[in-house]
C-alpha positions as CSV (number, residue, x, y, z in Angstrom):
1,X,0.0,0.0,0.0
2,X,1.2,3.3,-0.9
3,X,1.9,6.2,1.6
4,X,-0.9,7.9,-0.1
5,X,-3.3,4.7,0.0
6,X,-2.5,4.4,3.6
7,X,-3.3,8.0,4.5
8,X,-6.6,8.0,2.4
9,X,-7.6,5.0,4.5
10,X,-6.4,6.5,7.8
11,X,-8.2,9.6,6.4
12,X,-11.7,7.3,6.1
13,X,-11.2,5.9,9.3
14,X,-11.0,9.8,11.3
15,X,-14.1,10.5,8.6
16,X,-16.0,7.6,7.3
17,X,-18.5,9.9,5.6
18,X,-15.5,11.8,2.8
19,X,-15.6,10.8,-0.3
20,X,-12.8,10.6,-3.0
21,X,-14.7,13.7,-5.0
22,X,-14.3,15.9,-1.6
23,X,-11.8,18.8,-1.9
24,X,-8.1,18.1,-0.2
25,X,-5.8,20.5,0.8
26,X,-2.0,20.3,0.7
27,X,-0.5,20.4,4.2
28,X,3.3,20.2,4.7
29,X,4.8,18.4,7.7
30,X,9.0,18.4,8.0
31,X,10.6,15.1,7.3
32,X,11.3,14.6,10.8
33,X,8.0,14.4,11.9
34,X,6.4,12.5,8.9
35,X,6.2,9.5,11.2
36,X,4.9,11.2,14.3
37,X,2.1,12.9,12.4
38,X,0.9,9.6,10.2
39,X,1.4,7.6,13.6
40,X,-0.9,10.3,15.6
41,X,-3.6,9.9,12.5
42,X,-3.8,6.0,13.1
43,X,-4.5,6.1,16.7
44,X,-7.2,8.7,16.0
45,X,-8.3,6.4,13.7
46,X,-8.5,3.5,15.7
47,X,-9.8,5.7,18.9
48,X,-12.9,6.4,16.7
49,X,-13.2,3.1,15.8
50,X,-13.2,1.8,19.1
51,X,-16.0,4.5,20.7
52,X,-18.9,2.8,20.0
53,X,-20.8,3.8,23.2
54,X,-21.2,7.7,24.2
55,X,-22.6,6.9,27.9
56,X,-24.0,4.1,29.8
57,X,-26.4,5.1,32.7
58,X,-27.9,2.8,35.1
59,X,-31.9,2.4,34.9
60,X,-33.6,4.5,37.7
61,X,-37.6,4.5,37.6
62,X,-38.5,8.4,38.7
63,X,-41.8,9.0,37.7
64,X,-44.7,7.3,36.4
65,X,-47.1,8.1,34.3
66,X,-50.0,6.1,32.0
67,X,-50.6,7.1,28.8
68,X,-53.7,5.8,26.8
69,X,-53.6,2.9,24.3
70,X,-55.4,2.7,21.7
71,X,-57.7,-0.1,21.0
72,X,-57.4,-0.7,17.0
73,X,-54.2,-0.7,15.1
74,X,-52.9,2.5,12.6
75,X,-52.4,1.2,8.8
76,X,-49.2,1.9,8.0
77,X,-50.4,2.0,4.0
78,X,-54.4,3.6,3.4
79,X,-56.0,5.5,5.7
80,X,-58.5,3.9,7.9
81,X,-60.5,5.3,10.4
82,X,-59.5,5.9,13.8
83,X,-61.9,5.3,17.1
84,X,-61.7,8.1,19.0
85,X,-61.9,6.0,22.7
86,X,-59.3,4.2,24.6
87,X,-59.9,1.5,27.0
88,X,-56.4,0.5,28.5
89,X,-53.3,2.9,29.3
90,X,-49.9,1.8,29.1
91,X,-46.8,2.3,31.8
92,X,-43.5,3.1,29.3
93,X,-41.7,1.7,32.5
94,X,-43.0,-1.7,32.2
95,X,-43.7,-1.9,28.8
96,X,-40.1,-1.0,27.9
97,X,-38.0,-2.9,31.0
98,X,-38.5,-5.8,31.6
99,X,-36.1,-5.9,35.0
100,X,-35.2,-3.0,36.9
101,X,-32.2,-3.9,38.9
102,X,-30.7,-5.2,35.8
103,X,-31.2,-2.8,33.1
104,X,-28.8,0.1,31.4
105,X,-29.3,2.9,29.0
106,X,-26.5,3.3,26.7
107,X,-26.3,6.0,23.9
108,X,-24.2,4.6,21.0
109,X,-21.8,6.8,19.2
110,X,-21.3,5.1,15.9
111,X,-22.7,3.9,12.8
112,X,-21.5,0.2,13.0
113,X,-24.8,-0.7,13.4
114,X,-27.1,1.4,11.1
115,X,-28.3,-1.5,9.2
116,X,-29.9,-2.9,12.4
117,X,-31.8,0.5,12.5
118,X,-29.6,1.8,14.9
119,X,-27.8,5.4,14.5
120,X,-25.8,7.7,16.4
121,X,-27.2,9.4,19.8
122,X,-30.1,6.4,19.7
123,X,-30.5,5.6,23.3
124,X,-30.4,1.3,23.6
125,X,-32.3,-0.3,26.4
126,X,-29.9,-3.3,27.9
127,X,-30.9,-6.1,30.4
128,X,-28.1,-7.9,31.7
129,X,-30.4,-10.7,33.0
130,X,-31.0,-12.2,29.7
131,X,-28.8,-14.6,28.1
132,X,-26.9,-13.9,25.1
133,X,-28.1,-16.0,22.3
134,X,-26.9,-16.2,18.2
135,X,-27.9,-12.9,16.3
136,X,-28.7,-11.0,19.6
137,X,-27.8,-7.4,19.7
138,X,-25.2,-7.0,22.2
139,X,-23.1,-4.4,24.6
140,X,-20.3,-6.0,25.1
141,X,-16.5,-5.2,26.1
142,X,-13.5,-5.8,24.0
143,X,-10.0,-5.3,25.4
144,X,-11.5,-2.6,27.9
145,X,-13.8,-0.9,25.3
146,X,-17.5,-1.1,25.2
147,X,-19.5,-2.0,21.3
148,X,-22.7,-3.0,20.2
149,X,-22.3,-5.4,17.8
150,X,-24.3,-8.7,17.0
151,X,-23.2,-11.6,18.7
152,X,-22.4,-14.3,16.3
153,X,-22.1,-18.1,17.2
154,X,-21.4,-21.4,15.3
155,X,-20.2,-24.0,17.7
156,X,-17.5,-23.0,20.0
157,X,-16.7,-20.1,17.6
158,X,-17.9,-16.5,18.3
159,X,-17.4,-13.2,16.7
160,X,-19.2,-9.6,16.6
161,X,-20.6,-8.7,13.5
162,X,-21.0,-5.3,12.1
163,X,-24.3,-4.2,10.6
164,X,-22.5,-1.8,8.3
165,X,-20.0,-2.5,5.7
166,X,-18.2,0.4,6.4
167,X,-16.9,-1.0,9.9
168,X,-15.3,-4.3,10.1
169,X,-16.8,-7.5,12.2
170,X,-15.1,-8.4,15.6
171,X,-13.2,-11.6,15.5
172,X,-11.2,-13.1,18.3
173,X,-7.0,-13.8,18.7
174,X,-6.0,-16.6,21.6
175,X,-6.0,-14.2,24.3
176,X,-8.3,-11.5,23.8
177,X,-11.2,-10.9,25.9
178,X,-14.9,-10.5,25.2
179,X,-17.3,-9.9,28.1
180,X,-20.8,-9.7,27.2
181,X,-22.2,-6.8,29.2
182,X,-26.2,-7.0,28.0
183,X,-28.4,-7.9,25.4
184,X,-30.2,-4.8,23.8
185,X,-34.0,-5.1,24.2
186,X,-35.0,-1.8,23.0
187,X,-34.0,0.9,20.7
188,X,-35.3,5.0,21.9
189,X,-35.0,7.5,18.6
190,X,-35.4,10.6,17.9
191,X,-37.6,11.1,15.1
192,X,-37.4,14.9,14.8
């Protein structure tokens, strides 16, 4: 790989959203600190590789509050009409946690999971009482860094995979750690 090749990829790795038709500017660095600079460049790189979670805060129940349910369904395709009554209400509380004492909120700071449906600042509802099964979406920590990933198993082997092509999946050396921290139950967005 060329020096130019390797920058351009360090350079997609800082900004996975460039493209090759974005503008570039020229910026000259002394010979002597060539290395220093490109070897600064690749740990941002991986750094931003790595921070797949912004936050993780600890469930606490504060308030409570029912909100009505509607009765019939919504059509997602033709209008149909709507009754105007409500019979039941709904705790978000229950409804979205299914155990208290076990349960974290973590924001995720990436896009290695887009494809699952989940973007940057979504908040992810994680229960650590549930067992981690094949094709879960998982928290889980990697050599001391948190990433939601999904867990992938066939037979004794197990890796993370990536629901974006632009990040790579997780696979595992002799000696490298994976703890799994919580399966996600629920993803919170903002739609506006």
């Amino acid at each position: 790989m060329t020096n130019s090749a390797n920058f351009n990829s360090t350079l997609k790795a800082i900004n996975p959203s460039s493209t090759s038709e974005e503008d570039t500017e020229i910026v000259r660095v002394p010979k002597s600190q060539v290395n220093e600079v490109k070897q600064y460049l690749n740990n941002k790189a991986q750094k931003q590789k790595i921070r797949e979670v912004a936050s993780i805060s600890i469930f606490e129940c504060k308030t409570s509050a029912s909100i009505p349910l509607a009765q019939s369904k919504i059509a997602a395709g033709l209008p149909s009409p709507v009754q105007d009554y409500t019979e039941q209400s709904i705790d978000f509380n229950e409804y979205l946690i299914r155990n208290p004492n076990t349960t974290f909120v973590v924001k995720v700071a990436s896009l290695s999971m887009l494809g699952a449906g989940i973007d940057v600042d979504d908040d992810l509802i994680v229960d650590r009482s549930i067992p981690a099964k094949n094709r879960n979406i998982v928290v889980a920590l990697v050599d001391n860094d948190f990433t939601v990933k999904r867990l992938m198993m066939d037979g004794e082997k197990k890796w993370l995979q990536a629901e974006n092509p632009e990040f790579p999946d997780i696979h595992f050396n002799d000696g490298q750690e994976m703890v799994i921290w919580g399966v996600v139950t629920r993803v919170i967005k903002n739609l506006k």
